[in-house]
N, CA, C and O of each residue as an XYZ file, in Angstrom:
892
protein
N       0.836     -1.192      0.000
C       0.000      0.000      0.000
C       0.876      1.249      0.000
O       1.925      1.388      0.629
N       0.228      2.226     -0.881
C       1.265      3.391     -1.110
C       1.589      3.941      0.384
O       1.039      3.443      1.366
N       2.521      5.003      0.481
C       2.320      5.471      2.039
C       1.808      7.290      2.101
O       2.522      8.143      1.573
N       0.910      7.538      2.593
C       0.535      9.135      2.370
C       1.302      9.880      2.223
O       2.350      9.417      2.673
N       1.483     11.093      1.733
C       2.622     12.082      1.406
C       2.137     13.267      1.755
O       0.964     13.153      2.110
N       2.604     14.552      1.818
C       2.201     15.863      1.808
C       3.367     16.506      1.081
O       4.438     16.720      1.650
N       3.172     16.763     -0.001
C       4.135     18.067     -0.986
C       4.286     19.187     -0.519
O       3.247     19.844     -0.464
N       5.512     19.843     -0.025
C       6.298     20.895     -0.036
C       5.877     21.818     -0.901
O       6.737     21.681     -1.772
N       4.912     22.968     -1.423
C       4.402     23.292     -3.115
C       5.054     24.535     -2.749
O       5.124     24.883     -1.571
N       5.557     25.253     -3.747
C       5.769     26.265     -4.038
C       5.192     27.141     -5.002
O       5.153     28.370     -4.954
N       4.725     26.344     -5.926
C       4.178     26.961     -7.322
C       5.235     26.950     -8.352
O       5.005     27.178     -9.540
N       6.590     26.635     -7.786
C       7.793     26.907     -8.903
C       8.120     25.661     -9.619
O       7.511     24.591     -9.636
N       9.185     26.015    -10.193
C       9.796     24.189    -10.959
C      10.076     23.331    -10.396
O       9.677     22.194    -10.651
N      11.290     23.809     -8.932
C      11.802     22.103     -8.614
C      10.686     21.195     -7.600
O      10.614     19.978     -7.424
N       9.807     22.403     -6.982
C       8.322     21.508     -6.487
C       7.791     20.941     -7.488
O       7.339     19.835     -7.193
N       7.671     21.197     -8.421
C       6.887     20.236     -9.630
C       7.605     19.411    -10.193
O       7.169     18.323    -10.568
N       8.835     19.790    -10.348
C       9.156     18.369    -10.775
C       9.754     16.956     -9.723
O       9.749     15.770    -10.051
N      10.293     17.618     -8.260
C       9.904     16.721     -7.182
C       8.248     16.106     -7.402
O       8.270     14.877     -7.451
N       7.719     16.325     -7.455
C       6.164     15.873     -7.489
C       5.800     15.104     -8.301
O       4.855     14.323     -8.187
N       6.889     15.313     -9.697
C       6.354     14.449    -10.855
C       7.318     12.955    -10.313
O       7.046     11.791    -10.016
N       8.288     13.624    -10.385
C       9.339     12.247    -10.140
C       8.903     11.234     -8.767
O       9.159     10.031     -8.709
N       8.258     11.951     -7.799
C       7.228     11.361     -6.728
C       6.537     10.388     -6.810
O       6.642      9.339     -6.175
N       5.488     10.786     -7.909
C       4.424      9.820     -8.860
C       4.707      9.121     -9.331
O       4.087      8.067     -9.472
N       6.226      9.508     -9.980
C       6.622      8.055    -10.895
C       7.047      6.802    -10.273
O       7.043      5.686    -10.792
N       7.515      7.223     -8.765
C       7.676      5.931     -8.414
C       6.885      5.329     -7.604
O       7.130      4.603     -6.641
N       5.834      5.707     -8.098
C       4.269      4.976     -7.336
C       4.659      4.324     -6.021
O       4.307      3.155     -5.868
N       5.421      4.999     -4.935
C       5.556      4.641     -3.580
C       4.892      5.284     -2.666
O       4.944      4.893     -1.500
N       4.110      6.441     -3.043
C       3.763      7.430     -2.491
C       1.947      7.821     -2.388
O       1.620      8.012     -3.559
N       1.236      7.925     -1.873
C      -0.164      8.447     -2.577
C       0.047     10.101     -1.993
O       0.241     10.436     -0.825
N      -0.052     10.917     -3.109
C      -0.315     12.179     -2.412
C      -1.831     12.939     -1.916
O      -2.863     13.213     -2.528
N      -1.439     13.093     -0.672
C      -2.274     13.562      0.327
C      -3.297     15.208      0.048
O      -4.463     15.600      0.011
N      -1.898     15.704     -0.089
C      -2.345     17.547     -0.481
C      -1.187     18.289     -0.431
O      -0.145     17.752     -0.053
N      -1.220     19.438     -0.755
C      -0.460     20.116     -1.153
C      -0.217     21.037     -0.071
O      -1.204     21.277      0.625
N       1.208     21.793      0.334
C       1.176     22.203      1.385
C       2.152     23.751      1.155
O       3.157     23.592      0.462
N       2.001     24.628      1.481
C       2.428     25.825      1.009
C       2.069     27.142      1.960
O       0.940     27.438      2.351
N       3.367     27.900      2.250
C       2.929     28.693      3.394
C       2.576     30.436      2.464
O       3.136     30.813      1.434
N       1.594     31.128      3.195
C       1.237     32.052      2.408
C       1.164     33.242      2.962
O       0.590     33.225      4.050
N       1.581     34.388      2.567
C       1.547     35.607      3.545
C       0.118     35.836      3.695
O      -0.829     35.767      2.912
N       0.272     36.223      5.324
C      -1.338     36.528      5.285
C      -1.729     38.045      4.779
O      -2.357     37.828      3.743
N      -1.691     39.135      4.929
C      -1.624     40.103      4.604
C      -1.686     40.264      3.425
O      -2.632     40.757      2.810
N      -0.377     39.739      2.860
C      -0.380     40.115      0.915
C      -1.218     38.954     -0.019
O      -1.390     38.980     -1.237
N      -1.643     38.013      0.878
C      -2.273     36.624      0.019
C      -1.538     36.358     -1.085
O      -1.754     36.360     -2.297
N      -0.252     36.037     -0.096
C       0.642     35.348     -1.979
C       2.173     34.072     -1.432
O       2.370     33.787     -0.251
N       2.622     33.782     -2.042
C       3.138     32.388     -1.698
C       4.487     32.885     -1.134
O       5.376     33.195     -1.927
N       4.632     32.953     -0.144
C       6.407     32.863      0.579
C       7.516     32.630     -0.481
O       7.534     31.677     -1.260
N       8.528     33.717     -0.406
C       9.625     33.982     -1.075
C       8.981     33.472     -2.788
O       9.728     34.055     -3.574
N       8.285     32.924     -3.328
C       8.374     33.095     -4.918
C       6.915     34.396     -5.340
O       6.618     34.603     -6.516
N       6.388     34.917     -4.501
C       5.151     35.744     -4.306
C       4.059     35.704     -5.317
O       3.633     36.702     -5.900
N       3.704     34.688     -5.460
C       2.440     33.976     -6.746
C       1.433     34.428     -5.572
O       1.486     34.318     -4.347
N       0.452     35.008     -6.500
C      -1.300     35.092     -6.023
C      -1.925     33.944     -5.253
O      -2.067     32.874     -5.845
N      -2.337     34.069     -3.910
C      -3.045     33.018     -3.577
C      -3.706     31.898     -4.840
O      -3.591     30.676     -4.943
N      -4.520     33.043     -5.817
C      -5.575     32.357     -6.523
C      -4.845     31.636     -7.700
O      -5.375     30.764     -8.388
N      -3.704     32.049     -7.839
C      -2.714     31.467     -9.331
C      -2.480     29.932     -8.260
O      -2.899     28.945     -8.865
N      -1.913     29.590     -6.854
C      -1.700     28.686     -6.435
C      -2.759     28.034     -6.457
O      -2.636     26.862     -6.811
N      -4.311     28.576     -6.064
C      -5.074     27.356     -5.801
C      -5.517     27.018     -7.680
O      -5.584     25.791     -7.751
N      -5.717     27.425     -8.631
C      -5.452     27.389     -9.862
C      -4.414     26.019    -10.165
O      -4.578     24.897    -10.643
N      -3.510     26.631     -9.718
C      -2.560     25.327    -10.320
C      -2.620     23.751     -9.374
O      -2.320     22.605     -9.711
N      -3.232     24.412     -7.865
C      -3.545     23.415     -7.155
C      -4.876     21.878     -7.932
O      -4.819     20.658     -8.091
N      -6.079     23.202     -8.228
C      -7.244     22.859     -9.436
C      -6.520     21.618    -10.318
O      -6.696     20.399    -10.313
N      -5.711     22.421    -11.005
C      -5.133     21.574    -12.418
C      -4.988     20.074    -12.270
O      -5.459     19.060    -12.784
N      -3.748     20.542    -10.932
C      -3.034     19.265    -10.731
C      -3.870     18.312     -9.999
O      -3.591     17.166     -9.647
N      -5.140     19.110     -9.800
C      -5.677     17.790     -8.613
C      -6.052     17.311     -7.500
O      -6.899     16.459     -7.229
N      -5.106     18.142     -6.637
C      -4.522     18.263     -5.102
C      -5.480     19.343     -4.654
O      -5.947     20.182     -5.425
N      -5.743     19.274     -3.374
C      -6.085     20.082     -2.356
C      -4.602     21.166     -1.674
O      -3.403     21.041     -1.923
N      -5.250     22.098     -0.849
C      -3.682     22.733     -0.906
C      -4.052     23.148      0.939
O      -5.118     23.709      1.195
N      -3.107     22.815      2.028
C      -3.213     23.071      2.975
C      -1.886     24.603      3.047
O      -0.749     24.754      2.600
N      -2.662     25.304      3.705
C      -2.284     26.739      4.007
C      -1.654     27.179      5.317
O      -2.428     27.364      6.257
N      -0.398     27.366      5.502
C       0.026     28.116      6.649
C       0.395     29.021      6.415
O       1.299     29.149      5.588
N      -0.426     30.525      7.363
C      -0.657     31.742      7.036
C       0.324     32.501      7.965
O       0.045     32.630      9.157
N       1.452     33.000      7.450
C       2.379     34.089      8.219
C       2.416     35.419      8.058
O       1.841     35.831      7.051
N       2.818     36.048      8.610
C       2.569     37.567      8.674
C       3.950     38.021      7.720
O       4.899     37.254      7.557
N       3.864     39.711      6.996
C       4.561     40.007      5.911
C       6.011     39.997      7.505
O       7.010     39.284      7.601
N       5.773     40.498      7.949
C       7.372     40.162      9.330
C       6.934     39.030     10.103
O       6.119     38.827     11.002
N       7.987     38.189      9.252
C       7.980     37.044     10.371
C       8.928     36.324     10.785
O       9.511     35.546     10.029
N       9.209     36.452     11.936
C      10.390     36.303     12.827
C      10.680     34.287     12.446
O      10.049     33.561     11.679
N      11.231     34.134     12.870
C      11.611     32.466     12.946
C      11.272     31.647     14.036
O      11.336     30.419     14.002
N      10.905     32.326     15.022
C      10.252     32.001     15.764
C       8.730     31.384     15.332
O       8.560     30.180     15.141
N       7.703     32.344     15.212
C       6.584     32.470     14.176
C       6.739     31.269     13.615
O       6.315     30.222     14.105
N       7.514     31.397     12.287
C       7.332     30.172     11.443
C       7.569     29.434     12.007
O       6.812     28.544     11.620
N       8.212     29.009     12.850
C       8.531     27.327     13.487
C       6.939     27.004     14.386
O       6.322     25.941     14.445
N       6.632     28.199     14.947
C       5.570     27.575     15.918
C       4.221     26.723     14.933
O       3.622     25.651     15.010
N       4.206     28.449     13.636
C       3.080     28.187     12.454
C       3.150     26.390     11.749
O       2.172     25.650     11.642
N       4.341     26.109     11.423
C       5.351     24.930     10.943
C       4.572     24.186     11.975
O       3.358     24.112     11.784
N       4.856     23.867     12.575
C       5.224     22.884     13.935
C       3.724     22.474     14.438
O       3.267     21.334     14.523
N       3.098     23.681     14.740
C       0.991     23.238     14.563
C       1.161     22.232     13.104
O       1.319     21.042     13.374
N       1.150     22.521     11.848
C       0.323     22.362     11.314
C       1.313     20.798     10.468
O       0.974     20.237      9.426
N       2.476     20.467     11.305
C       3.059     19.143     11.393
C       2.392     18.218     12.344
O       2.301     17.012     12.112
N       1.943     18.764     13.375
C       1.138     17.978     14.262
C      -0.053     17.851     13.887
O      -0.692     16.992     14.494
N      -0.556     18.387     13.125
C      -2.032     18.041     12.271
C      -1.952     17.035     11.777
O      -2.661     16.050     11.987
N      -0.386     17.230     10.478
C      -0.331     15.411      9.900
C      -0.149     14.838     10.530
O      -0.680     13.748     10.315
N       0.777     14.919     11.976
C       1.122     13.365     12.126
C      -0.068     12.901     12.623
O      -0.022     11.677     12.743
N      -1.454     13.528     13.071
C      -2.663     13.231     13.679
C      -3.362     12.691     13.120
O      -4.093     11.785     13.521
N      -3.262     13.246     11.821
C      -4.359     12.660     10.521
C      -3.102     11.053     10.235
O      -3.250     10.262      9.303
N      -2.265     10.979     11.025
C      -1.470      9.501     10.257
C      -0.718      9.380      9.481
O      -0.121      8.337      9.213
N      -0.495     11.369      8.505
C       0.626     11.261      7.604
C       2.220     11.216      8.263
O       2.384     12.056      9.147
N       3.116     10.571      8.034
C       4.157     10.422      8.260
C       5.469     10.860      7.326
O       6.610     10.445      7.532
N       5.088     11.777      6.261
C       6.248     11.908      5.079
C       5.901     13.396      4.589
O       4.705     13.674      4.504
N       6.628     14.145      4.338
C       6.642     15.449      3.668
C       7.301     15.362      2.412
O       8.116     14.441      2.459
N       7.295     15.748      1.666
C       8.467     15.562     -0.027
C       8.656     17.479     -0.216
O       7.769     18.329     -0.288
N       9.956     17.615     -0.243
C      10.684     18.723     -0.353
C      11.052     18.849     -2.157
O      10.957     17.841     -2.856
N      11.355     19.837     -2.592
C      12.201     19.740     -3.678
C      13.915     20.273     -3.763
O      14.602     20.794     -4.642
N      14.122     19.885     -2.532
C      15.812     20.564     -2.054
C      16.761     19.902     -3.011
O      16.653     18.684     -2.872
N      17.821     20.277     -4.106
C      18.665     19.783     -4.562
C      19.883     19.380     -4.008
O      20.292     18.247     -4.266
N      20.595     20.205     -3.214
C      21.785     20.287     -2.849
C      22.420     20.760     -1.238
O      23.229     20.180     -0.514
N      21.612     22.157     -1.041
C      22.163     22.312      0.036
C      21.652     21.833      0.988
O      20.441     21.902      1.203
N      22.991     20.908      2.187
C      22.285     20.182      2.940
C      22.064     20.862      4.576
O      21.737     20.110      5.494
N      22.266     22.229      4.789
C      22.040     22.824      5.515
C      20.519     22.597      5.539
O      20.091     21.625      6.162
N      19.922     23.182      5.092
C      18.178     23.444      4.809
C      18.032     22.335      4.887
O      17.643     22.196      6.047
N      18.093     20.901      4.219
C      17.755     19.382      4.361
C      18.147     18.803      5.700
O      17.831     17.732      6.217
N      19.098     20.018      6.230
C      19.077     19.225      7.868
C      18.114     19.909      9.012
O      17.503     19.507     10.002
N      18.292     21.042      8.402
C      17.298     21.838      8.853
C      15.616     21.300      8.923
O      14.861     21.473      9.880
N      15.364     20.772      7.933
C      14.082     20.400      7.299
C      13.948     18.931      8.797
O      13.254     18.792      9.805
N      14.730     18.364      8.315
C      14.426     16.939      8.789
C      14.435     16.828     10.387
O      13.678     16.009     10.910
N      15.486     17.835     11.383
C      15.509     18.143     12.546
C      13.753     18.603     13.000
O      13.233     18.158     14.023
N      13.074     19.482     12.104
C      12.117     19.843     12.536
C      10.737     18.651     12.387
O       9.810     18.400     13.157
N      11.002     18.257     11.432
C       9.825     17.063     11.051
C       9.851     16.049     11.877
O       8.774     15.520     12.152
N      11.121     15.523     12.485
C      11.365     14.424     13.504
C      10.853     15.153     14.925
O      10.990     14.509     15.965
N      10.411     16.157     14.960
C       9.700     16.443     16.135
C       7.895     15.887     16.283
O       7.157     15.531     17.201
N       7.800     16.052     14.995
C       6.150     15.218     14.649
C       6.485     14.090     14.168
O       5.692     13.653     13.334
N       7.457     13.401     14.412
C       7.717     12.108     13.739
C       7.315     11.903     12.602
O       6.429     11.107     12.294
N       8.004     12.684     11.792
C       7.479     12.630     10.260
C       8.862     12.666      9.452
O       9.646     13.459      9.974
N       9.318     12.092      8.441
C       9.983     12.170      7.356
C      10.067     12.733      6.388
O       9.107     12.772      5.618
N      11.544     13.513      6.040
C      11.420     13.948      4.473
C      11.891     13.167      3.575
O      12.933     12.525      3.706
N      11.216     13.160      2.665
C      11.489     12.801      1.038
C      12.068     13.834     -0.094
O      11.674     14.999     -0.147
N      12.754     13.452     -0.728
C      14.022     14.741     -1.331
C      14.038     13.662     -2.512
O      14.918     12.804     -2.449
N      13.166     13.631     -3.554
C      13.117     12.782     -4.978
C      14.602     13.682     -5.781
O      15.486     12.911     -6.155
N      14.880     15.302     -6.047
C      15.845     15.768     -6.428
C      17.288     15.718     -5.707
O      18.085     16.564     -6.113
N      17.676     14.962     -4.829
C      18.490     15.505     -3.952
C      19.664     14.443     -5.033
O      19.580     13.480     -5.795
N      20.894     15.530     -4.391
C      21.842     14.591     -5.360
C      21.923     14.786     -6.539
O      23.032     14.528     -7.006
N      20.847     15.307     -7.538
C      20.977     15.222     -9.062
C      21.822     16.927     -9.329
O      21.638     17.890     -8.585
N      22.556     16.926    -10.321
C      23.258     17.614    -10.903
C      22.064     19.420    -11.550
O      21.414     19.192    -12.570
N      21.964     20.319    -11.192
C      20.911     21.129    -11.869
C      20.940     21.545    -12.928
O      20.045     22.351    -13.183
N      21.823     21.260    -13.918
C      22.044     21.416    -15.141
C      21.025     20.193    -16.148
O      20.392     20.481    -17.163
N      21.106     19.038    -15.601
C      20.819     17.558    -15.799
C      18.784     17.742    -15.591
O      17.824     17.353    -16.256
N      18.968     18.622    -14.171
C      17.066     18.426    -13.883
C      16.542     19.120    -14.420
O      15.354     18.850    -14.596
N      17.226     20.804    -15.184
C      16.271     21.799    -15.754
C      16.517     20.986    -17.317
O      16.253     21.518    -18.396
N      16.967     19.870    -17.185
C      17.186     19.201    -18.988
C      15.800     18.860    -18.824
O      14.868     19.466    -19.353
N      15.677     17.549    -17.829
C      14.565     16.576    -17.629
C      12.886     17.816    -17.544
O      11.730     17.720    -17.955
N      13.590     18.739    -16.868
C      11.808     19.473    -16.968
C      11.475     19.909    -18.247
O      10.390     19.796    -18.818
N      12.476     20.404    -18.633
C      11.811     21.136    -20.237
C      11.696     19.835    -21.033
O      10.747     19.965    -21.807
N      12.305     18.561    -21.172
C      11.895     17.793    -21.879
C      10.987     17.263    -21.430
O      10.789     16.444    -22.328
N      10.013     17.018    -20.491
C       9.035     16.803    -20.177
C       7.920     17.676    -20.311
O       6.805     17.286    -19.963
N       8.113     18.905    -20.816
C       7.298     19.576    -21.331
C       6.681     20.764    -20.402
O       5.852     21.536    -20.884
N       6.997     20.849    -19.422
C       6.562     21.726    -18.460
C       6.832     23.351    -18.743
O       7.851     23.608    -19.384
N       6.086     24.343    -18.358
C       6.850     25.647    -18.528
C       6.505     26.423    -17.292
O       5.543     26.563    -16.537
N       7.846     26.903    -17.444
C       7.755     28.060    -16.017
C       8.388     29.675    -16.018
O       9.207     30.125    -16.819
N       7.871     30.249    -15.091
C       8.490     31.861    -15.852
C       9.019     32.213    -14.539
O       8.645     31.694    -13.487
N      10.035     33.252    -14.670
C      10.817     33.610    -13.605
C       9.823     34.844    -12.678
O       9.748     35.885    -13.330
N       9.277     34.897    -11.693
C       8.661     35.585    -10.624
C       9.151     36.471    -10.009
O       8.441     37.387     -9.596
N      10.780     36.437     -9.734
C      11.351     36.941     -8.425
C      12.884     37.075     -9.196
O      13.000     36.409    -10.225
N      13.630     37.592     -8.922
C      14.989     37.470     -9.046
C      16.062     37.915     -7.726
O      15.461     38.667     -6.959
N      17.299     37.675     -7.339
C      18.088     38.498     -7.108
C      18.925     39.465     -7.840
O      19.778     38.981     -8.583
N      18.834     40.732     -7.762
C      19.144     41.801     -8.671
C      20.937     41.661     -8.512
O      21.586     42.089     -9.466
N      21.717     41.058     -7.295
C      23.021     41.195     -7.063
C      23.432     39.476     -8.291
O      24.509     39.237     -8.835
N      22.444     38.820     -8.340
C      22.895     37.564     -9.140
C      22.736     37.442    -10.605
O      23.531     36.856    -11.339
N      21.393     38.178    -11.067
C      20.841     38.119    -11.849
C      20.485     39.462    -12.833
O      20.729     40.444    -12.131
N      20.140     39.787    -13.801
C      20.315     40.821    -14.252
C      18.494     41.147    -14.285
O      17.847     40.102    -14.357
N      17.685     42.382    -14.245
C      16.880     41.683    -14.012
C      15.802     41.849    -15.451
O      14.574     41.881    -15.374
N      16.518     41.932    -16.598
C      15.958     41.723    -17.368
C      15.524     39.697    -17.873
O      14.956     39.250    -18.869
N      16.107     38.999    -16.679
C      15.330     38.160    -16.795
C      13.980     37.892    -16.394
O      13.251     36.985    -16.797
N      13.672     39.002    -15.352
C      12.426     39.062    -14.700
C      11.039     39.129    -15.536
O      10.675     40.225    -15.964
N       9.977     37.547    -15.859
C       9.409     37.678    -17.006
C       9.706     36.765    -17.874
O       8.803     36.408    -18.631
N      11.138     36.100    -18.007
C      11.145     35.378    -18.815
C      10.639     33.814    -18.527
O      10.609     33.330    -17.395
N      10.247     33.107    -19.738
C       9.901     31.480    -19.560
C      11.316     31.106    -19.943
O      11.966     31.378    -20.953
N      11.710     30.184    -18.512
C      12.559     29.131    -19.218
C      12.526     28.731    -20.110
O      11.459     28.244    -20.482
N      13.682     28.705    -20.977
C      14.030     27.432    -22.149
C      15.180     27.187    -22.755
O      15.944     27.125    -21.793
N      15.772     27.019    -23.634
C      17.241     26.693    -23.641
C      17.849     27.441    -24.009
O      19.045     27.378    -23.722
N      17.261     28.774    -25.009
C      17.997     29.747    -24.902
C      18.103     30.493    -23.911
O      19.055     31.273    -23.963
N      17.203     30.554    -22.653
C      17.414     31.142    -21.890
C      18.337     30.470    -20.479
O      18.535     30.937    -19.358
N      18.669     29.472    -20.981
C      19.508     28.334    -20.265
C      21.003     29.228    -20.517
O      21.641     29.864    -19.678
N      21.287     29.032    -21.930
C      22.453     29.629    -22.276
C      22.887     31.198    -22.382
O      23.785     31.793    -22.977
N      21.764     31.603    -21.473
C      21.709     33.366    -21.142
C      22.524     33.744    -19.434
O      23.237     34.642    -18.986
N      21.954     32.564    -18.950
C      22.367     33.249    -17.777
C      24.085     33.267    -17.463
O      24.855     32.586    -18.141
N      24.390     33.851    -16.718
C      25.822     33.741    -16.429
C      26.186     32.527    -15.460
O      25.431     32.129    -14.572
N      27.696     31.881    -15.803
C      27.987     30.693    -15.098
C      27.725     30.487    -13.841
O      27.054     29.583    -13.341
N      28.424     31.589    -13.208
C      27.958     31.683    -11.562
C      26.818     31.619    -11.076
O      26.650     31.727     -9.861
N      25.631     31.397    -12.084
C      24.165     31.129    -11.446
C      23.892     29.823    -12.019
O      24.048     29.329    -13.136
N      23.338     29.331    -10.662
C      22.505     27.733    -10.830
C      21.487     27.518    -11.598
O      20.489     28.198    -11.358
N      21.425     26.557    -12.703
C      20.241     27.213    -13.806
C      18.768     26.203    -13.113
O      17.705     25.854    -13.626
N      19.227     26.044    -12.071
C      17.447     25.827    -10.486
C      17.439     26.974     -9.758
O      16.547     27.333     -8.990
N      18.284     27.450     -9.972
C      18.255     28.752     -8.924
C      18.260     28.204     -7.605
O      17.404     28.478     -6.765
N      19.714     27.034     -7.326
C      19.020     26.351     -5.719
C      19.624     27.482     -5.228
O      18.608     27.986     -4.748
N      20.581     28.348     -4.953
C      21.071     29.214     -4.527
C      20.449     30.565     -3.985
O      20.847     31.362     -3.136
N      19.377     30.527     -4.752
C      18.398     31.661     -4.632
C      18.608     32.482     -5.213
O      18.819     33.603     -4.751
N      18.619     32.125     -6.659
C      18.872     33.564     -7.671
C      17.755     33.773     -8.627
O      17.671     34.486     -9.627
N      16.920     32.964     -8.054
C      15.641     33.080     -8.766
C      14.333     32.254     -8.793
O      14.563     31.109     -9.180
N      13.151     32.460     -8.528
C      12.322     31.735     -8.120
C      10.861     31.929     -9.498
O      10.467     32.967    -10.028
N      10.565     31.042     -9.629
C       9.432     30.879    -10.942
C       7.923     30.062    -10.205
O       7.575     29.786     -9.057
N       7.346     29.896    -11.533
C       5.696     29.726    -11.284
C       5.718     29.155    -12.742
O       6.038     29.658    -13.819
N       5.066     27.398    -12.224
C       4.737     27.069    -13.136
C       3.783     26.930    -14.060
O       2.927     26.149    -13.644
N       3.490     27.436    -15.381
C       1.973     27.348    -15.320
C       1.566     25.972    -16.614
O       0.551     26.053    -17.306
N       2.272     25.136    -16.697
C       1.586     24.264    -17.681
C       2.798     23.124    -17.692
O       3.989     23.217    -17.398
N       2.047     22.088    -18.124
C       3.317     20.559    -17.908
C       2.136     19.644    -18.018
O       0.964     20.013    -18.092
N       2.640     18.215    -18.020
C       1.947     16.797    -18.307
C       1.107     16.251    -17.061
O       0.222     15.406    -17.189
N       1.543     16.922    -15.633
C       0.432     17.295    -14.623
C      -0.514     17.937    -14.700
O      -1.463     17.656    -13.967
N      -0.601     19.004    -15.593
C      -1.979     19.753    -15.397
C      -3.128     19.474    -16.102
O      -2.962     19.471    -17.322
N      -4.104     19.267    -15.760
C      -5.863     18.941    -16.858
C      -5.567     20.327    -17.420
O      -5.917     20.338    -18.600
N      -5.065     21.488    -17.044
C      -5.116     22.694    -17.592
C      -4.458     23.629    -17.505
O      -4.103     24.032    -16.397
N      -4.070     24.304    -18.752
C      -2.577     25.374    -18.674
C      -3.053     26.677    -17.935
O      -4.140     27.144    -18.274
N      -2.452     27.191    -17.125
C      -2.494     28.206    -16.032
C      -2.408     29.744    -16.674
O      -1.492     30.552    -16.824
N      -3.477     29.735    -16.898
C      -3.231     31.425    -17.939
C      -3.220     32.767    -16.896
O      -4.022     33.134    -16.037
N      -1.935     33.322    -17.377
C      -1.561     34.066    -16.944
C      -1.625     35.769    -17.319
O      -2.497     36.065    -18.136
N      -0.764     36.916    -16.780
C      -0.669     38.064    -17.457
C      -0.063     39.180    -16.580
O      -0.583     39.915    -15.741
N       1.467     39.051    -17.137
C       2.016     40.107    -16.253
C       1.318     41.708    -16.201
O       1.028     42.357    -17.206
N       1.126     42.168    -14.758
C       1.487     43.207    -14.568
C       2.498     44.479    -14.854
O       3.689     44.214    -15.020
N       2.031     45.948    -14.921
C       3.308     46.354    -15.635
C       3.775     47.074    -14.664
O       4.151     48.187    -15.033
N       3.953     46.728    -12.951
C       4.913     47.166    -11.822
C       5.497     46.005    -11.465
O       5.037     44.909    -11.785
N       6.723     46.199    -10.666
C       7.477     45.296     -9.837
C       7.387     45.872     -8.415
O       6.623     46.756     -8.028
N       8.429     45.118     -7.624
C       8.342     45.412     -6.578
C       9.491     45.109     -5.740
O       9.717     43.939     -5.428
N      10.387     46.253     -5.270
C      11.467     45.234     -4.650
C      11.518     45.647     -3.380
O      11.073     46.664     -2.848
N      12.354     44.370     -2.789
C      12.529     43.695     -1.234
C      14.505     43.956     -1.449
O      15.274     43.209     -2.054
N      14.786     45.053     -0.830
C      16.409     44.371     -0.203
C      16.724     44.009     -2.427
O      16.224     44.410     -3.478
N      17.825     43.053     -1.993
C      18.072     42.844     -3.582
C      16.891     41.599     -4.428
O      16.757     41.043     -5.518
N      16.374     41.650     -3.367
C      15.194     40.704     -4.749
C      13.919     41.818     -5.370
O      13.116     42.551     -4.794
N      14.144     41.577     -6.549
C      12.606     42.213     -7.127
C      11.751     41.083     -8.038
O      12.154     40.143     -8.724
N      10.163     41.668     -7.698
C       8.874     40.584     -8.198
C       8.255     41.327     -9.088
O       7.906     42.503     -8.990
N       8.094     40.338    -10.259
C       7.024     40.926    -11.014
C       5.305     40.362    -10.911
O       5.048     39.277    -10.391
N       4.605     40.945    -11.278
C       3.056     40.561    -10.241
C       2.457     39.989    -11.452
O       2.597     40.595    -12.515
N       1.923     39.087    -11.414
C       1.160     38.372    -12.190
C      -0.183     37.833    -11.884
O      -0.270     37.176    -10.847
N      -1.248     37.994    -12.602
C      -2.568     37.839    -11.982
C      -3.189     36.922    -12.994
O      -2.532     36.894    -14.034
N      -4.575     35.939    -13.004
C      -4.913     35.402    -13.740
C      -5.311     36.039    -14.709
O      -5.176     37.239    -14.470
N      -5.951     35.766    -16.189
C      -5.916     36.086    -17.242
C      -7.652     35.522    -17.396
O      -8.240     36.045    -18.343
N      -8.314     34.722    -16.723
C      -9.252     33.969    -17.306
C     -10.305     33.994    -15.957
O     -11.382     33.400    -16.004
């Protein structure tokens, strides 16, 4: 029997394609989707997608989407307590597994797993280990598309802000950036792939918005 899961969602690429590669190895049944959301601005933590673009892509894919709501200042404290309730929910309901899409750094993956072993729960890391040159191959050949949301302006130039991945834009960025952005040089929103009953129509806004060195471009549904 599969064992329940709860997805890590972001709305971006390497959550989706953790998710796909999840499915494929039919070990898993997924539960729902799990994603923390500012309460105030109603939009998704560090990649800043519209509540309604997440539950949209939530729609597509299928999934239900469980919500932990933090404030636009939120201390670490906060999130661990917000975190930490709504881990004790799963382990109540019987889920025992979370699935992350962490590639590499194993700070955050120790980080991750220290906190989940407090609800006796497990992470699952389907990307961990793989090369990010190798996984943004496997997503675009799988057909998925995603557009850049967020950038760091010190990493990134930010006339990528807006763009859809693809291979010319593979061979745009400069070496020193991870073309997953595990580093944090850039965070996306996916809106269409071999998961969705339906492509996620979109339509940039013509303001941004910046934080410190990251700036967002705002995107709202189209339909």
């Amino acid at each position: 029997m599969a064992k329940k899961i709860v997805v890590s969602f972001s709305g971006g690429k390497d959550s989706m394609l953790a998710l796909h590669k999840l499915l494929e190895s039919n070990e898993y049944e997924v539960d729902s989707l799990l994603t923390t959301i500012n309460e105030d601005h109603r939009r998704t933590s560090i990649h800043g997608i519209r509540e309604e673009i997440l539950d949209a892509q939530a729609k597509s894919l299928g999934f239900r989407v469980r919500k932990v709501k933090i404030p636009t200042v939120c201390t670490n404290d906060i999130y661990e307590e917000r975190m930490r309730e709504e881990m004790d929910k799963l382990s109540e309901a019987g889920i025992r597994h979370v699935m992350f899409g962490d590639i590499f750094l194993a700070d955050i993956r120790e980080y991750r797993e220290s906190k989940l072993k407090q609800a006796g729960i497990a992470g699952v890391f389907p990307l961990w280990g793989r090369k990010s040159a190798e996984l943004i191959d496997e997503f675009l050949s799988l057909g998925y598309r995603t557009v850049i949301t967020t950038l760091d302006q010190t990493k990134l130039d930010k006339d990528f802000l807006g763009r859809e991945i693809n291979r010319d834009w593979i061979a745009d960025i400069p070496e020193n950036v991870d073309p997953c952005g595990e580093n944090g040089e850039f965070h996306t929103m996916v809106v269409n792939g071999p998961l969705f009953s339906r492509e996620i129509a979109v339509e940039q806004e013509n303001h941004t918005v910046s934080e410190g060195n990251f700036i967002y471009l705002d995107f709202i549904l189209s339909e």
